[in-house]
Residue, then its C-alpha position, 0 to 999 in steps of 0.5 A: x635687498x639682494x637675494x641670497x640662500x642659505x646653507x646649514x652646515x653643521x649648525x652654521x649658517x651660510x649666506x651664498x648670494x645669489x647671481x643673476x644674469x641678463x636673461x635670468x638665469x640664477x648661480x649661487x656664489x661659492x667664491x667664499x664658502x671655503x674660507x667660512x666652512x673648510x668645505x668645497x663644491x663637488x661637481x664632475x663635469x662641472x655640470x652645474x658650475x659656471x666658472x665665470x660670467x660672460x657677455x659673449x654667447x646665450x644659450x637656452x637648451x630647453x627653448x633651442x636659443x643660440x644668440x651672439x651677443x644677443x642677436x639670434x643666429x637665425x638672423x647672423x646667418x641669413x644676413x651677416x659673414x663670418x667676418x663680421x660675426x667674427x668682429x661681433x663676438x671678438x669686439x662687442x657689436x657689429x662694426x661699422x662699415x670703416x671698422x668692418x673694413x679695418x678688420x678685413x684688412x687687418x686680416x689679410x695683411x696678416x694671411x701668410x706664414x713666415x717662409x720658414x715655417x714652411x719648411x715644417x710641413x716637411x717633417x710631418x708624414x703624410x698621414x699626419x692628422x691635420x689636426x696634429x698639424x694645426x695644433x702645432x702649428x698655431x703653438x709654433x706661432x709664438x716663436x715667430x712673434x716676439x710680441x706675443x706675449x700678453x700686452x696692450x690692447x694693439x698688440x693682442x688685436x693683431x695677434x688675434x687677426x694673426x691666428x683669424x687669418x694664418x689658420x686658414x693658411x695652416x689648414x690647407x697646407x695641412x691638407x695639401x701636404x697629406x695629398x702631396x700638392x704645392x701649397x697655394x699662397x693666400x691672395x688678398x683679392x678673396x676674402x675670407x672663405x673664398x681665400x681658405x677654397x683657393x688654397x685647398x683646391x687650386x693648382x698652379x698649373x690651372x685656373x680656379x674659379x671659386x664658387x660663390x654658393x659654395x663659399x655662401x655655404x662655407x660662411x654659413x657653416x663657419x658661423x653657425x660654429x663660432x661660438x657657444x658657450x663654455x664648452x671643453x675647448x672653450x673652456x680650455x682657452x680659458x683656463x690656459x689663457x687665465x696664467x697668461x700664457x699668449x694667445x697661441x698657446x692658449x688656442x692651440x690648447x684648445x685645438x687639442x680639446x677640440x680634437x678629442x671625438x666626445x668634442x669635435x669629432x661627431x659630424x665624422x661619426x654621424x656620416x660614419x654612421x649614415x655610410x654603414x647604413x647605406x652599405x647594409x642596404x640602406x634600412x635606417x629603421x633597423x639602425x633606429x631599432x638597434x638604438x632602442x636595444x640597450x643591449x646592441x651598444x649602438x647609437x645613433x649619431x648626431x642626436x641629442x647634445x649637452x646643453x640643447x633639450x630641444x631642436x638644435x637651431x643650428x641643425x635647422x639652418x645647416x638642413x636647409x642649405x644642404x637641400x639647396x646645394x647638395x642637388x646643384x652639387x650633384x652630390x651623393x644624395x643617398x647619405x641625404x636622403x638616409x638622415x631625412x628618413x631617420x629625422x622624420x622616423x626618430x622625430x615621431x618616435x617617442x624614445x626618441x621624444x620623450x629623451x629630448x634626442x633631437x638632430x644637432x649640428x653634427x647630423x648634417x654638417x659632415x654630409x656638406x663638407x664631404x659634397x664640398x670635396x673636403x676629406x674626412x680627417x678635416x672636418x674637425x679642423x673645419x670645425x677649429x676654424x669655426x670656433x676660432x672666432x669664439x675662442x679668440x672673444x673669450x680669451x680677450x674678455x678673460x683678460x679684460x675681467x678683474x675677476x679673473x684669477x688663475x684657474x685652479x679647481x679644487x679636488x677631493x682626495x680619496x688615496x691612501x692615508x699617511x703611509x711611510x716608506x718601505x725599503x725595497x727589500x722589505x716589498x712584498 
């Protein structure tokens, strides 16, 4: 007999079966509890609601798990590409050799933008955040592909390696518009990442040499990104994807979420921060003291996270390849050295413990992109070029849910009363 609880709501009983996941995690099903009790659910945040069921990413914030399609990431980002990831969250498994080819192709088929669009860029200011730009730009898609409404299965695949690929393209002319560049074409020779370096960093009047560490490091960081779970952006994919409006729209909604500082902004504030330290000469413990002061309004950034209770994985791998290619880079290890010390201090440090504020993937990822010559006002872009593959999967396995119905949460109404129209005269 299938598992179910019970609610007591003025004297009726109502039965709320029970829903359990493949890793055991338990829901209450509420789909039917207004139309049998005229009640709804009341949770801000949505903390503990889960608004649809998925097979794409496992989080378990107590352990520090993060795995895509069951594969660990530890694993995904010691042996695999973000192409490949890119395939496994998108279509379900990793691809053979003949269909990891198909994909790639796929995407570099589709790398450049329409001439046209080009001439966009023009009407931006150069201090135009790139994340403006990329928003608009991904919406602006639609308008040059008839097909982008949601359609058969080819159709909607292509408009995925569409937005996989010309995003890269979008960003670094994003870039190479605020710094008053030629924008460099996408060559089909590179591939993924490798492409993206090129066409931020090269220059027609001179060769350029991608390097392959940096690329490694790049793949790794994009990866570690993809995906995770039904966070604000993700969720919002979802939620404008669900009226089926096409898959431009849908993510450059998601771009927007992705931009607010609660959401992608965080590795800019972490290295904000690590920079105000090394200015007042470089004394983290008195930064860590000013943390423990509620009265002080400072926190450290890059500690702690919503969902994880524990050591963030990613925050891991991210620590390790950035002490292997930071001194090859000849970077500022200052910064470095300041989020070493603060980790080894806050990591013994039981206010920190005992409130489970562990470093996250924000607490090194900025100090990388900066070492990789990457201005600030792009890290959040980097991060949507990470997440794209997440919010592509999810979109995809939206539409292929029968229990998908249009989002549209309830609310509980606390305004005025039945109230009649004064006329103006009569307004005091």
């Amino acid at each position: 007999m299938s598992e179910k609880a019970q609610l007591v709501l003025n004297g009726k009983t109502v039965d709320l079966p029970v829903v359990v996941g493949s890793e055991n995690e338990h829901a209450l099903d509420v789909r039917k509890l207004r139309a049998e009790t005229g009640y709804i659910t009341l949770d801000p945040g949505f903390m503990n609601t889960g608004s649809t069921t998925s097979s794409i990413c496992y989080i378990d914030g107590d352990e520090g798990i993060l795995r895509y399609r069951g594969i660990p990431i530890e694993e995904l980002a010691a042996k695999s590409t973000f192409v490949e990831v890119s395939h496994l969250l998108i279509y379900g498994k990793l691809p053979t050799q003949v269909e990891l080819d198909a994909f790639r192709g796929l995407i570099k088929k589709h790398s450049m933008l329409h001439e046209d669009m080009k001439h966009f860029f023009d009407g931006y200011p150069s201090t135009a955040h790139p994340m403006a730009i990329l928003s608009s730009m991904a919406c602006s898609l639609s308008a040059y592909y008839p097909d982008s409404e949601v359609g058969d299965a080819h159709t909607n695949d292509v408009n995925i390696a569409r937005l996989l690929s010309k995003v890269r393209t979008i960003a670094a002319y994003s870039y190479k518009k605020s710094i008053g560049q030629p924008f460099m074409h996408p060559k089909t020779s590179y591939n993924y990442v490798s492409n993206f370096l090129q066409m931020m960093f090269a220059l027609p009047t001179e060769p350029y040499e991608v390097d392959e560490e940096v690329a490694h490091m790049l793949d790794v960081l994009l990866m570690l990104h993809a995906d995770h779970e039904q966070n604000c952006s993700t969720s919002t994919v979802r939620m404008v994807g669900s009226s089926h409006a096409n898959v431009f729209a849908a993510v450059s909604a998601g771009i927007c979420a992705l931009w607010g500082p609660l959401h992608g902004g965080a590795n800019q504030e972490v290295l904000e921060m690590l920079e105000a330290i090394e200015r007042d000469g470089g004394d983290h413990k008195k930064f860590i003291a000013l943390a423990k002061n509620k009265d002080s309004g400072f926190r450290l950034m890059g500690f702690g996270h919503r969902v994880y209770k524990n050591y963030d994985p990613r925050a891991k791998i991210i620590k390790e390849q950035c002490e292997k290619l930071l001194p090859r880079l000849g970077a500022n290890d200052k910064l470095l050295d300041i989020a070493r010390r603060l980790e080894e201090d806050t990591l013994k440090d039981s206010y920190f413990v005992d409130r489970k504020l562990f470093p996250n993937v924000d607490f090194y990822s900025g100090i990388i992109y900066r070492a990789l010559g990457i201005p600030t006002n792009m890290f959040t872009v980097m991060f949507a070029l990470g997440r794209m593959p997440g919010w592509l999967a999810h979109w995809r396995e939206m539409l292929a849910d029968p229990m998908t119905r249009i989002g549209r949460p309830r609310q509980v109404y606390t305004g005025p009363t039945l109230t009649h129209y004064t006329p103006i005269g009569e307004r005091t």
